[in-house]
PDBQT receptor file of N, H, CA, C and O in Angstrom, charges set to zero:
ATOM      1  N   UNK A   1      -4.525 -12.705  26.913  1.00  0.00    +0.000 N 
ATOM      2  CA  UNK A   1      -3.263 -12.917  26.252  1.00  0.00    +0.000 C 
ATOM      3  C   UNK A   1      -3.108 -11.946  25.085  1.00  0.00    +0.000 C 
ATOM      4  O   UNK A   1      -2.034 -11.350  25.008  1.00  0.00    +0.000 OA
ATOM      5  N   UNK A   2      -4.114 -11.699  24.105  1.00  0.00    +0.000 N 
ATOM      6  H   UNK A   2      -4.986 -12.184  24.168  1.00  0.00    +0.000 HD
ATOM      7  CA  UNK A   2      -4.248 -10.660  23.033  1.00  0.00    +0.000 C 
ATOM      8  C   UNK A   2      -4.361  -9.030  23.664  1.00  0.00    +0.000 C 
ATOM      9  O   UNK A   2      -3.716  -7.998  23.480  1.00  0.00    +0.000 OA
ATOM     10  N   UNK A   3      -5.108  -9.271  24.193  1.00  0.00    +0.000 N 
ATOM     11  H   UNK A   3      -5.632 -10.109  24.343  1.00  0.00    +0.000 HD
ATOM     12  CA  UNK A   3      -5.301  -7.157  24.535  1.00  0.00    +0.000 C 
ATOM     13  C   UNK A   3      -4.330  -6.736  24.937  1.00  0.00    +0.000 C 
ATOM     14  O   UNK A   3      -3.839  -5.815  24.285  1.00  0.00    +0.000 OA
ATOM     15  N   UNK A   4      -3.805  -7.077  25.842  1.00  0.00    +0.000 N 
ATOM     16  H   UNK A   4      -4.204  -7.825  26.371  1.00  0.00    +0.000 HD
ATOM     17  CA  UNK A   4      -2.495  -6.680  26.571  1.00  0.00    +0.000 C 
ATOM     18  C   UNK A   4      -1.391  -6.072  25.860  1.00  0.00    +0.000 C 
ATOM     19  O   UNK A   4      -0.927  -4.973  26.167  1.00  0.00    +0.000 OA
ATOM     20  N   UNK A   5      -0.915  -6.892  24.780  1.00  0.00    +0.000 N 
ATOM     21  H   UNK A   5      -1.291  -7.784  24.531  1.00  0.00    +0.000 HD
ATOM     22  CA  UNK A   5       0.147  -6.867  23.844  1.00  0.00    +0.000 C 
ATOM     23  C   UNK A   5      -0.738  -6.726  22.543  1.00  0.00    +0.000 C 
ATOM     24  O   UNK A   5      -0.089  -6.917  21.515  1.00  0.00    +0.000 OA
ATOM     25  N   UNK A   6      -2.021  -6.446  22.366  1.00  0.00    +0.000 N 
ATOM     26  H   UNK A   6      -2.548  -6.291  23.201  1.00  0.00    +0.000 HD
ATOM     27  CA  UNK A   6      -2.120  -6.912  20.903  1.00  0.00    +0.000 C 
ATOM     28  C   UNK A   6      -1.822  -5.623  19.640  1.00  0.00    +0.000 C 
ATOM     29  O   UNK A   6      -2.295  -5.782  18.515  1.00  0.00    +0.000 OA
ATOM     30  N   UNK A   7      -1.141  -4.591  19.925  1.00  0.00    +0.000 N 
ATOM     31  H   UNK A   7      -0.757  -4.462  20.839  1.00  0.00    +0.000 HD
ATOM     32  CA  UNK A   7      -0.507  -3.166  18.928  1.00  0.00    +0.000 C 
ATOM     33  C   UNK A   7       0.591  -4.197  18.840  1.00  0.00    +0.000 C 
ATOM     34  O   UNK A   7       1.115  -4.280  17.729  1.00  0.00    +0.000 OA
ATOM     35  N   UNK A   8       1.031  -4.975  19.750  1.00  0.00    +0.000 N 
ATOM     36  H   UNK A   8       0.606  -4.908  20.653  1.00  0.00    +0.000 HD
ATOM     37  CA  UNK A   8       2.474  -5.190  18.951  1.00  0.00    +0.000 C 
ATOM     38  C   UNK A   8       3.119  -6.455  18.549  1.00  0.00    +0.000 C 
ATOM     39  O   UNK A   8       4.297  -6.804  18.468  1.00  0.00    +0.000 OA
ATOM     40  N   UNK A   9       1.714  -7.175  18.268  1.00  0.00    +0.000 N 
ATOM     41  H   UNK A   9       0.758  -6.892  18.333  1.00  0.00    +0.000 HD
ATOM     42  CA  UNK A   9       1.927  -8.581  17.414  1.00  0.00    +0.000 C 
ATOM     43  C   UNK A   9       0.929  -8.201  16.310  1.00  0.00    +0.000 C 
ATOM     44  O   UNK A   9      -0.218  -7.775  16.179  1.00  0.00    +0.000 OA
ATOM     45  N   UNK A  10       2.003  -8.595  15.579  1.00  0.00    +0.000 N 
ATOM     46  H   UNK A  10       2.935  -8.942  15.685  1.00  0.00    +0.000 HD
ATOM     47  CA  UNK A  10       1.343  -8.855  14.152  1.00  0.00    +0.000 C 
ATOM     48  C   UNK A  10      -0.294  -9.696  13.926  1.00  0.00    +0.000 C 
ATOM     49  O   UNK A  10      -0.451 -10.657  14.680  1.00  0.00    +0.000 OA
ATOM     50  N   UNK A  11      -1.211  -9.454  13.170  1.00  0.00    +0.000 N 
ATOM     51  H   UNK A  11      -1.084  -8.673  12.557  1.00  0.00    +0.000 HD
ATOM     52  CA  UNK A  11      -2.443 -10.357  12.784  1.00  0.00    +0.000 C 
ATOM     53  C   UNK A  11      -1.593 -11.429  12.495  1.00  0.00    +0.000 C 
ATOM     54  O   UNK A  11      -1.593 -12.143  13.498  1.00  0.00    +0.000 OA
ATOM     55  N   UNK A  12      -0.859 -11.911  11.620  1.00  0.00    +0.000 N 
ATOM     56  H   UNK A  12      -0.859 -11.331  10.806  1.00  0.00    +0.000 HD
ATOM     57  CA  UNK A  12      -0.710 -13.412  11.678  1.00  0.00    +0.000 C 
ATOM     58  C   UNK A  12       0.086 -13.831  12.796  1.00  0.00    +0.000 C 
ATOM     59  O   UNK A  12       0.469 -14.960  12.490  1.00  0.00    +0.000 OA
ATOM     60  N   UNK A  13       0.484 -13.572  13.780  1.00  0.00    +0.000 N 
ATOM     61  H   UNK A  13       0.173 -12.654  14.028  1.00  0.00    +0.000 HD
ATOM     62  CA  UNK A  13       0.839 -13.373  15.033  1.00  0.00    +0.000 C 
ATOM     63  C   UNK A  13      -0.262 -14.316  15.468  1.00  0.00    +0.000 C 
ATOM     64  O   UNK A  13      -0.222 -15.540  15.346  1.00  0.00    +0.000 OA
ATOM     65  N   UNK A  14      -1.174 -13.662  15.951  1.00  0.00    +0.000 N 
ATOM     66  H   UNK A  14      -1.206 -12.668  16.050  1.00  0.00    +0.000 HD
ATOM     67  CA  UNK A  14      -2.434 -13.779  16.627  1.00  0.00    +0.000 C 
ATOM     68  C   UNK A  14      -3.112 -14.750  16.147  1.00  0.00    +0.000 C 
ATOM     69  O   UNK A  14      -3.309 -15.689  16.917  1.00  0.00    +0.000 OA
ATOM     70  N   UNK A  15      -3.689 -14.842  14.723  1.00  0.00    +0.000 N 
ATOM     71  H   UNK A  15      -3.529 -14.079  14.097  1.00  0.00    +0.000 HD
ATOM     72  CA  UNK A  15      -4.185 -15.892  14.104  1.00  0.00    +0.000 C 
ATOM     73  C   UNK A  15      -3.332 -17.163  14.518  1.00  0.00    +0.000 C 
ATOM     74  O   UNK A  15      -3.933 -17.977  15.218  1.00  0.00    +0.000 OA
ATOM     75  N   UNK A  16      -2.057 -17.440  14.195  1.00  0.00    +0.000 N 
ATOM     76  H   UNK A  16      -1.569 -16.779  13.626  1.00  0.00    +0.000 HD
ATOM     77  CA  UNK A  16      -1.187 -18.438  14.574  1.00  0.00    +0.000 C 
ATOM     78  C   UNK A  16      -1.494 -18.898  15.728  1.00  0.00    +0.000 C 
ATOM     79  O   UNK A  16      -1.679 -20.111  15.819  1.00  0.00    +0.000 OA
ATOM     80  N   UNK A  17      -1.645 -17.958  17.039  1.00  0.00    +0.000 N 
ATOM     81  H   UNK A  17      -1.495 -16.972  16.965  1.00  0.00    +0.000 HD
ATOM     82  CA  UNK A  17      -1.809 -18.327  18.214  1.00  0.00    +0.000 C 
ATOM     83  C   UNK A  17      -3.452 -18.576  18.608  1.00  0.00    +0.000 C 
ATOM     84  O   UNK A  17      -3.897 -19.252  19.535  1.00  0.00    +0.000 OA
ATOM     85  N   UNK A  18      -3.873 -18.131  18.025  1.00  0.00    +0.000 N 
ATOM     86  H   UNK A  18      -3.510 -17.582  17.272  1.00  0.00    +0.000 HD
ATOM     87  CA  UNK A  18      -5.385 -19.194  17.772  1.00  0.00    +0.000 C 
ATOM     88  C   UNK A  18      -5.225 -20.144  17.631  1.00  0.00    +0.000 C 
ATOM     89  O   UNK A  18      -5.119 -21.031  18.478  1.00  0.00    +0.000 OA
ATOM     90  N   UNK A  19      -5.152 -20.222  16.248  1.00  0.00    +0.000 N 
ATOM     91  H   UNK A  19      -5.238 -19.502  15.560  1.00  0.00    +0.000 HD
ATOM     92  CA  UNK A  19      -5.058 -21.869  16.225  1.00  0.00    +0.000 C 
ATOM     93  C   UNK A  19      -4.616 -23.000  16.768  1.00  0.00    +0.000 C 
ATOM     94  O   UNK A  19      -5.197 -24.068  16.959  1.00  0.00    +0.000 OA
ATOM     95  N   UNK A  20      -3.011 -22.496  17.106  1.00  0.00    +0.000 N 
ATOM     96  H   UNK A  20      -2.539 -21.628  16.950  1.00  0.00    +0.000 HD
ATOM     97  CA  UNK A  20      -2.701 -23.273  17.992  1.00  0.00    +0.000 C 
ATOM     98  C   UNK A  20      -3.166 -23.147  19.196  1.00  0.00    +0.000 C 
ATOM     99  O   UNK A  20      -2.551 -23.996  19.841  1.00  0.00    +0.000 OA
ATOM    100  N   UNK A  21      -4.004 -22.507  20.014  1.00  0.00    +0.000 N 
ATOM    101  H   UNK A  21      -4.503 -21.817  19.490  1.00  0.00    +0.000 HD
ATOM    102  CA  UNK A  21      -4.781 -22.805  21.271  1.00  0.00    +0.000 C 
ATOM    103  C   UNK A  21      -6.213 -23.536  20.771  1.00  0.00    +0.000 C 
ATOM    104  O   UNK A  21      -6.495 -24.331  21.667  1.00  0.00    +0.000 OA
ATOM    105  N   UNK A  22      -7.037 -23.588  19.917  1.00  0.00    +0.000 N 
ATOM    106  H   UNK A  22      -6.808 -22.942  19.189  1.00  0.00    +0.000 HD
ATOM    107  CA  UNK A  22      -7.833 -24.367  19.255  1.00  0.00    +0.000 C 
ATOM    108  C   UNK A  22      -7.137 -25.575  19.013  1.00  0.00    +0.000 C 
ATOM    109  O   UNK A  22      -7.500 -26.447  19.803  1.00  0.00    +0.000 OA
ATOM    110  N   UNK A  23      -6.264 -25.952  18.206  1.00  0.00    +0.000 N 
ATOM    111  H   UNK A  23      -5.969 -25.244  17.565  1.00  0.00    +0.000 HD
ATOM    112  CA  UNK A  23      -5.432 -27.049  18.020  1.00  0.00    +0.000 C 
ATOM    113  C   UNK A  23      -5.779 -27.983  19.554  1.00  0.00    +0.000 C 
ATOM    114  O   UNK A  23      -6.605 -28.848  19.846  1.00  0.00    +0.000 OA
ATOM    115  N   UNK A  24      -4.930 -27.445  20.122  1.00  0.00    +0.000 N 
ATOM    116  H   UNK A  24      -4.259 -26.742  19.884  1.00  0.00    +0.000 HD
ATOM    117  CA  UNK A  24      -4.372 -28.124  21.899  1.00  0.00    +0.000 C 
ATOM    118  C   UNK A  24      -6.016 -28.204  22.200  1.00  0.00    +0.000 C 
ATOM    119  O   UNK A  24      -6.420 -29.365  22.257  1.00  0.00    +0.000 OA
ATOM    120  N   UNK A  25      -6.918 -27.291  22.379  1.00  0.00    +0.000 N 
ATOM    121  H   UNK A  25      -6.589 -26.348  22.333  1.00  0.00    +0.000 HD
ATOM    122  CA  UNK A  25      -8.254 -27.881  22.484  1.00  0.00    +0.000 C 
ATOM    123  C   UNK A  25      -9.237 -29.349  21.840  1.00  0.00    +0.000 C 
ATOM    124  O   UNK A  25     -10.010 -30.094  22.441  1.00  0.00    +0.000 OA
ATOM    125  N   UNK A  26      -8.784 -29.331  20.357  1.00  0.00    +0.000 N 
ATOM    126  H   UNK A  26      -8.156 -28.725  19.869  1.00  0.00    +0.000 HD
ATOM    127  CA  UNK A  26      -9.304 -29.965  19.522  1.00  0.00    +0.000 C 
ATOM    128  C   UNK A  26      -8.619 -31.514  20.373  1.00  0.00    +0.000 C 
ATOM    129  O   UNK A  26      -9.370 -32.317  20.928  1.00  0.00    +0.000 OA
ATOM    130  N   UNK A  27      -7.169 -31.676  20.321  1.00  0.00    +0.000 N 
ATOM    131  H   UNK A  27      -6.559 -31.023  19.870  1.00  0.00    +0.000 HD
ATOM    132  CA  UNK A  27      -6.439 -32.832  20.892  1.00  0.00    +0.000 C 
ATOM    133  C   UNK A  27      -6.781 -33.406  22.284  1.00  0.00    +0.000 C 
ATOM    134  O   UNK A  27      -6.589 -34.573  22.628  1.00  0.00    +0.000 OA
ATOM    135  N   UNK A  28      -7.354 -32.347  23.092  1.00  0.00    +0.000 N 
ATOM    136  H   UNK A  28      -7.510 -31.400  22.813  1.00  0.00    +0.000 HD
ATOM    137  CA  UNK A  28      -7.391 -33.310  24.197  1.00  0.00    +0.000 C 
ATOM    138  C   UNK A  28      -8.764 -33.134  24.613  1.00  0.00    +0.000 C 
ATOM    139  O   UNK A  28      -9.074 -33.453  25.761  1.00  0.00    +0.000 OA
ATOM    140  N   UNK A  29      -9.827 -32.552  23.621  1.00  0.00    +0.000 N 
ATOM    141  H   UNK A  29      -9.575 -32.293  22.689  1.00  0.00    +0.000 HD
ATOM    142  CA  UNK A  29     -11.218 -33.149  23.343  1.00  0.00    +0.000 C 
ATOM    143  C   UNK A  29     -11.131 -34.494  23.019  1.00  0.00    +0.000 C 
ATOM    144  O   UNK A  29     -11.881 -35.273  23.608  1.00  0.00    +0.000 OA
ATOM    145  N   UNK A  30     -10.098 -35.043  21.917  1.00  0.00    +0.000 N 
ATOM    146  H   UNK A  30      -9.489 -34.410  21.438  1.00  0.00    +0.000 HD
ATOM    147  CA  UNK A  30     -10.225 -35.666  21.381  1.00  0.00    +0.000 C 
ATOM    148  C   UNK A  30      -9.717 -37.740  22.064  1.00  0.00    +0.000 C 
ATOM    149  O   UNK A  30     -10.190 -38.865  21.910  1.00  0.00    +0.000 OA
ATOM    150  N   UNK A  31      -8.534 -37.106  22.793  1.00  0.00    +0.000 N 
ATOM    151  H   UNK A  31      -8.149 -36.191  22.918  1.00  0.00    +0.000 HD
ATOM    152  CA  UNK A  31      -8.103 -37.862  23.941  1.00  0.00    +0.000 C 
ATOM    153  C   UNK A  31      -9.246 -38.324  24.901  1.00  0.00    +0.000 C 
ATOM    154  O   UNK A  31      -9.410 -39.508  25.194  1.00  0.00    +0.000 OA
ATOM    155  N   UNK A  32     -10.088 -37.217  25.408  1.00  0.00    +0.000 N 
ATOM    156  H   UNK A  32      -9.955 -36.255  25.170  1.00  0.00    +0.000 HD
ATOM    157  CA  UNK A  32     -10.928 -37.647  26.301  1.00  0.00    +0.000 C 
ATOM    158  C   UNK A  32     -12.074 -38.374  25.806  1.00  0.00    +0.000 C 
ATOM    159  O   UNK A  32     -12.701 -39.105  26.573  1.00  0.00    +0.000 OA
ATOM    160  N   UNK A  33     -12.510 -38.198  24.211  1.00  0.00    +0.000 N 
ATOM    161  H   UNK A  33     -12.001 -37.604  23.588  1.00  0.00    +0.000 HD
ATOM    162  CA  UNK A  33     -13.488 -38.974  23.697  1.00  0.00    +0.000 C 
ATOM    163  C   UNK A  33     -12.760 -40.237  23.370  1.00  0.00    +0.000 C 
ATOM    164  O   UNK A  33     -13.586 -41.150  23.382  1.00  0.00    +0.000 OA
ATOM    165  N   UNK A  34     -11.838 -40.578  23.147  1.00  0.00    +0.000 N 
ATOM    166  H   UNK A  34     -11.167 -39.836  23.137  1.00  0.00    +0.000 HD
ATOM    167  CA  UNK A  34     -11.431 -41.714  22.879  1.00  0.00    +0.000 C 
ATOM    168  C   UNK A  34     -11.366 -42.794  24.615  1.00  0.00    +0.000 C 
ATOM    169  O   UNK A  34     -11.851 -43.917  24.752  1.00  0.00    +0.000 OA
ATOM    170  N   UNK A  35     -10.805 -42.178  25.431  1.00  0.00    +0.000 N 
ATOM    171  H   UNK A  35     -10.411 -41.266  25.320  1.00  0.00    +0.000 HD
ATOM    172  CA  UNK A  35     -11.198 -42.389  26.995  1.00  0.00    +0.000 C 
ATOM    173  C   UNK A  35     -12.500 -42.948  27.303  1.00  0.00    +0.000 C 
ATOM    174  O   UNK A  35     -12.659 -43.957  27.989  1.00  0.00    +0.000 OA
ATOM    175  N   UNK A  36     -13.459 -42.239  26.757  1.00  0.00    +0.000 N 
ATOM    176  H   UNK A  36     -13.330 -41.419  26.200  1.00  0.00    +0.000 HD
ATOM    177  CA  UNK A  36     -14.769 -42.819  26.714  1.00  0.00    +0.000 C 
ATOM    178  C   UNK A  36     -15.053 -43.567  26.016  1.00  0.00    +0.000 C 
ATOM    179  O   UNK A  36     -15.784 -44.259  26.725  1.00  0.00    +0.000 OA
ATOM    180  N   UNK A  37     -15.044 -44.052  25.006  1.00  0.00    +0.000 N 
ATOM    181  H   UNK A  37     -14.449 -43.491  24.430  1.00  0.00    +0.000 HD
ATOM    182  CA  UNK A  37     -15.041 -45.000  23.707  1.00  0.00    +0.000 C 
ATOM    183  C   UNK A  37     -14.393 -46.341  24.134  1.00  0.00    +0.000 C 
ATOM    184  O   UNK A  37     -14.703 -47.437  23.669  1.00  0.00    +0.000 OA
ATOM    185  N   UNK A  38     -13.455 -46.113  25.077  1.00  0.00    +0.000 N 
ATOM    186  H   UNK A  38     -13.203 -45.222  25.456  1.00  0.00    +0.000 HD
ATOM    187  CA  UNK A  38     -12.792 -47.416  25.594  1.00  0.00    +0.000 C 
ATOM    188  C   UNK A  38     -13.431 -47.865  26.437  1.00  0.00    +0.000 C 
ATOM    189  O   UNK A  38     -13.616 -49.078  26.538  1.00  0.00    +0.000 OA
ATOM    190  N   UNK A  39     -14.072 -46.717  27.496  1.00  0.00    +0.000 N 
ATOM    191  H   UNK A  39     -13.921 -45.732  27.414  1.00  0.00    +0.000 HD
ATOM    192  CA  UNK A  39     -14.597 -47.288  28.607  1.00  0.00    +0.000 C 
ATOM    193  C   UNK A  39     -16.093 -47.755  28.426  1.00  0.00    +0.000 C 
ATOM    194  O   UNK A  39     -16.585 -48.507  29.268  1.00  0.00    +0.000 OA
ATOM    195  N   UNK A  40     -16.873 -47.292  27.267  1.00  0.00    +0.000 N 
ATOM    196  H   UNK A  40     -16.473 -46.681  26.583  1.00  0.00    +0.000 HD
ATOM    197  CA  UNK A  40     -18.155 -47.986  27.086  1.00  0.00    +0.000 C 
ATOM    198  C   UNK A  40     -17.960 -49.404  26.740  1.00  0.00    +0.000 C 
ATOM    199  O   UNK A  40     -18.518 -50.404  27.191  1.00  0.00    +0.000 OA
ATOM    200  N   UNK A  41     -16.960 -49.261  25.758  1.00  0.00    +0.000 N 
ATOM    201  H   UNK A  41     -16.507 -48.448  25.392  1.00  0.00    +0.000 HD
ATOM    202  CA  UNK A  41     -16.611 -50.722  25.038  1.00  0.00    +0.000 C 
ATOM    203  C   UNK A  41     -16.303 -51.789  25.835  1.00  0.00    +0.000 C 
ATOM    204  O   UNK A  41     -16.486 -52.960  25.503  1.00  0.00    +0.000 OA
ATOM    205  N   UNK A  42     -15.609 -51.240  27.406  1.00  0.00    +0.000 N 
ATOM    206  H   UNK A  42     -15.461 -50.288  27.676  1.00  0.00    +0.000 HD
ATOM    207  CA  UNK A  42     -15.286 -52.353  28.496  1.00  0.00    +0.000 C 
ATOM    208  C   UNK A  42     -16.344 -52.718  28.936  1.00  0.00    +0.000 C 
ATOM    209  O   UNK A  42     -16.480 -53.914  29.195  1.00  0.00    +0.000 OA
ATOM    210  N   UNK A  43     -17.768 -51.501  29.229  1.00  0.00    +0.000 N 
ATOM    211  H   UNK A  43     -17.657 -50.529  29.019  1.00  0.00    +0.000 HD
ATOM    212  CA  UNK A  43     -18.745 -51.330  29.910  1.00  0.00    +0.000 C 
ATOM    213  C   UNK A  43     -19.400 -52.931  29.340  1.00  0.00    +0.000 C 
ATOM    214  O   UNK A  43     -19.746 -53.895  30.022  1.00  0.00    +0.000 OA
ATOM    215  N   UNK A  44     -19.402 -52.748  27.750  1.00  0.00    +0.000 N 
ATOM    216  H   UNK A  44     -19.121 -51.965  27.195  1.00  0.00    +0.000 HD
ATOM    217  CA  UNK A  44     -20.504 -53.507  27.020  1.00  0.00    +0.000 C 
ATOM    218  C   UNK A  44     -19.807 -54.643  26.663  1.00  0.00    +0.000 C 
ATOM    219  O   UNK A  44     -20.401 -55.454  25.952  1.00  0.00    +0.000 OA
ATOM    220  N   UNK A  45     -18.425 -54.925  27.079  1.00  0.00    +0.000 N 
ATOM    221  H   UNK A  45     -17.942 -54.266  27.656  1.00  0.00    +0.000 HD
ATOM    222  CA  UNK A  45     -18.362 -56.371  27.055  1.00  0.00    +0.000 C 
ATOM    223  C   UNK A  45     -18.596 -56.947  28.144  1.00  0.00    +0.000 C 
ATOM    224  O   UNK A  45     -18.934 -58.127  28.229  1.00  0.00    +0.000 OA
ATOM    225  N   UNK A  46     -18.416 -56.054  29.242  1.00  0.00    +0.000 N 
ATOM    226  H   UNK A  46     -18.141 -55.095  29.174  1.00  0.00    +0.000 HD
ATOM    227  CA  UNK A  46     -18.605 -56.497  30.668  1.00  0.00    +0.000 C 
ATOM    228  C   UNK A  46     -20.469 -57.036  30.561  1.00  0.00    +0.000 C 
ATOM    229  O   UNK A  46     -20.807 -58.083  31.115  1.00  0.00    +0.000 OA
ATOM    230  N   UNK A  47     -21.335 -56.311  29.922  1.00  0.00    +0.000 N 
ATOM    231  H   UNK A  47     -21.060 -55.461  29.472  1.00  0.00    +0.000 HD
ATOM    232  CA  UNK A  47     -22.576 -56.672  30.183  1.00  0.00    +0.000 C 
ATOM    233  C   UNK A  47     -22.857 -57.893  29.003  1.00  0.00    +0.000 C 
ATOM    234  O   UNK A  47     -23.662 -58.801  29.213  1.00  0.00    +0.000 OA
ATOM    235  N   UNK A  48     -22.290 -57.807  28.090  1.00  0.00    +0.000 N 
ATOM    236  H   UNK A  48     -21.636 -57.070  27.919  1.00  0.00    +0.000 HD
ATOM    237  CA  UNK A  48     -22.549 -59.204  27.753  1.00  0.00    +0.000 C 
ATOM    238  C   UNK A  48     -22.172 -60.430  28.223  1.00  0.00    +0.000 C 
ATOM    239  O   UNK A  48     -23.034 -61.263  28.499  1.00  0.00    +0.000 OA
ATOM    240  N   UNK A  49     -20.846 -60.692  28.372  1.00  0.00    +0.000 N 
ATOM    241  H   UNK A  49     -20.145 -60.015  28.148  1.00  0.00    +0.000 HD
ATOM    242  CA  UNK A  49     -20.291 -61.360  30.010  1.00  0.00    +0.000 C 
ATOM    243  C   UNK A  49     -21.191 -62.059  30.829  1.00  0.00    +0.000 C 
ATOM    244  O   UNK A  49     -21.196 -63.260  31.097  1.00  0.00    +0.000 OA
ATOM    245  N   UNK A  50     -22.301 -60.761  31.362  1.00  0.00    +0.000 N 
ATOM    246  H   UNK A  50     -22.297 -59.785  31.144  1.00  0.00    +0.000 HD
ATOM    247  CA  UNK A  50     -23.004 -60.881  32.355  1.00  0.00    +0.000 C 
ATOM    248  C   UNK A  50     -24.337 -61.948  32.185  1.00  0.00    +0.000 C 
ATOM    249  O   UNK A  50     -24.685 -62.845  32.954  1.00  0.00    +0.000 OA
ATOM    250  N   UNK A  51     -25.029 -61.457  30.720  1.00  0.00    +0.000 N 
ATOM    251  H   UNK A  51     -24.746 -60.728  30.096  1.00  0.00    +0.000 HD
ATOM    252  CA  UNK A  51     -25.688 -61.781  29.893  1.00  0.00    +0.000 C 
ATOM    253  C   UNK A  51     -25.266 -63.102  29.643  1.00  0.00    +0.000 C 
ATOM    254  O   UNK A  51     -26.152 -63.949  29.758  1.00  0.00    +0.000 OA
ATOM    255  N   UNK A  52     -24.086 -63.514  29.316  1.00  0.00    +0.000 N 
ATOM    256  H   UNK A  52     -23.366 -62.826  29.223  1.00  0.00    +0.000 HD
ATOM    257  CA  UNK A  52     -23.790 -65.118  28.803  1.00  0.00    +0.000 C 
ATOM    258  C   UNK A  52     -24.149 -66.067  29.945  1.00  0.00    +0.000 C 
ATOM    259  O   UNK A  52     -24.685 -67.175  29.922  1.00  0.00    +0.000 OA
ATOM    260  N   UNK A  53     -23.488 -64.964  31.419  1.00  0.00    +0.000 N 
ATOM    261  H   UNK A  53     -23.053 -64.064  31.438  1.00  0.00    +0.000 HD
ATOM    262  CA  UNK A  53     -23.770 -66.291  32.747  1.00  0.00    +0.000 C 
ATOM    263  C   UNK A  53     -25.132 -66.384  32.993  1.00  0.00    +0.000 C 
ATOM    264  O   UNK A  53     -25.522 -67.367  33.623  1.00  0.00    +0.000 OA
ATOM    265  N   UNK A  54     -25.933 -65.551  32.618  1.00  0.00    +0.000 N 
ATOM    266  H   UNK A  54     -25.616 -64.753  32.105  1.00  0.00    +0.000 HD
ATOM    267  CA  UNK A  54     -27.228 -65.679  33.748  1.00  0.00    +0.000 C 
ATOM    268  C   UNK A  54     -28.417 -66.862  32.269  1.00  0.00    +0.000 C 
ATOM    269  O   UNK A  54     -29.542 -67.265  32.563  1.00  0.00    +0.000 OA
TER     270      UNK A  54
C-alpha cells in the first residue's frame, strides 16, 4: 500500500494510515479476546454445574 504511491503521500499521510491499520488490528484482537473470555466463563460454569451434580 506504501511503496507504490509512497513520493506522493505525505509522512503524516502514512503515519495516519498506520495507525489506523494498527487501530482496526488492536479492535478485533480485542473482540476476539473478549469471545474467549465469554467462552471460558461458560466453559467454567458449565464445570461447576457438573461438579454440583456428581
Amino acid at each position: 500500500m506504501y511503496h507504490y504511491r509512497h513520493v506522493s503521500l505525505k509522512a503524516t499521510t502514512i503515519q495516519d494510515l498506520t495507525m489506523y491499520k494498527c487501530m482496526l488490528r488492536f479492535d478485533v484482537e480485542g473482540e476476539q479476546l473478549a469471545f474467549i473470555d465469554e467462552y471460558l466463563l461458560a466453559e467454567e460454569a458449565e464445570a461447576v454445574a457438573e461438579e454440583k451434580d456428581t
